[in-house]
C-alpha positions in Angstrom: 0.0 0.0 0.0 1.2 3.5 -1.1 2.4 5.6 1.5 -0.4 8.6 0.1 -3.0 6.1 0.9 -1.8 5.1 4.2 -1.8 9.1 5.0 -5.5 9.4 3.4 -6.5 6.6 6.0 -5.1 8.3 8.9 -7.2 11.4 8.1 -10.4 9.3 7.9 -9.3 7.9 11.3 -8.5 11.0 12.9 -11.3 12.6 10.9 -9.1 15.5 9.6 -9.1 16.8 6.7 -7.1 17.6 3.1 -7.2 21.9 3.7 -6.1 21.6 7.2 -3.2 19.0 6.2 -2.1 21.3 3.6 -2.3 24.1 6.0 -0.4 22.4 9.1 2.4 21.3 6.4 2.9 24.8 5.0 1.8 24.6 1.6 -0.9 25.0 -0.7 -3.7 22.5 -1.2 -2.4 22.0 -5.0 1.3 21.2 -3.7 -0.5 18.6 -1.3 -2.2 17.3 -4.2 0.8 16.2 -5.8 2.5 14.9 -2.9 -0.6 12.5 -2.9 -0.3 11.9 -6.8 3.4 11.9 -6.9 3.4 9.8 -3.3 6.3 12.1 -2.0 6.3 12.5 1.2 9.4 13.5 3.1 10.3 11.6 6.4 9.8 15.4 7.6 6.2 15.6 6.4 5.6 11.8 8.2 6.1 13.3 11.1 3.9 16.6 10.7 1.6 14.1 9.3 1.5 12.1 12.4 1.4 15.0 15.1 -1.4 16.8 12.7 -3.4 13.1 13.0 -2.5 13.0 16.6 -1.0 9.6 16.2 2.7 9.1 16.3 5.0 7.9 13.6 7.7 4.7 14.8 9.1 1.7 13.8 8.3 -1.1 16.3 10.9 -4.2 16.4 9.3 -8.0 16.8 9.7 -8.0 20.2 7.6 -4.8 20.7 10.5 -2.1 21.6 9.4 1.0 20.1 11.7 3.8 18.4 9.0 6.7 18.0 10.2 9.9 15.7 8.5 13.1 16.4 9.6 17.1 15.4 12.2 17.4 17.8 14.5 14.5 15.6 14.9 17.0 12.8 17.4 19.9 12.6 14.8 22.6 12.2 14.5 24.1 8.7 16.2 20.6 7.4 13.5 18.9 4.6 14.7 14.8 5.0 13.6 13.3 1.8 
């Protein structure tokens, strides 16, 4: 499953929407568009995604240890592709 659809389905879940997302990310609701089309989404935006959804983004291991990223991983003004 695409990445964009994953993000659509954690908007349904957190019942947000497509202008707010654009908003929160600091762009315009076209440039949003493509990142759906174009399914280009920076590890920076999974994280804005994730704190706008009020879910958290992390990679969880087999035996159920948790690394969880958030805004404060990120250099700020850095854009991690």
């Amino acid at each position: 499953m695409a990445i964009s659809t994953k993000i659509k389905a954690l908007l349904n879940l957190s019942g947000k929407d497509h202008t707010g997302l654009a908003a929160y990310l600091g762009i315009s609701k076209q440039a949003l568009s493509n990142k759906f089309y174009r399914n280009t989404f920076s590890a920076a935006d999974l994280v804005k995604v994730a704190e706008y959804t009020e879910s958290r983004l992390s990679f969880v291991f087999p035996d159920g240890n948790k690394v969880i990223v958030d805004s404060t991983d990120f250099k700020q003004g850095e854009d991690n592709a």
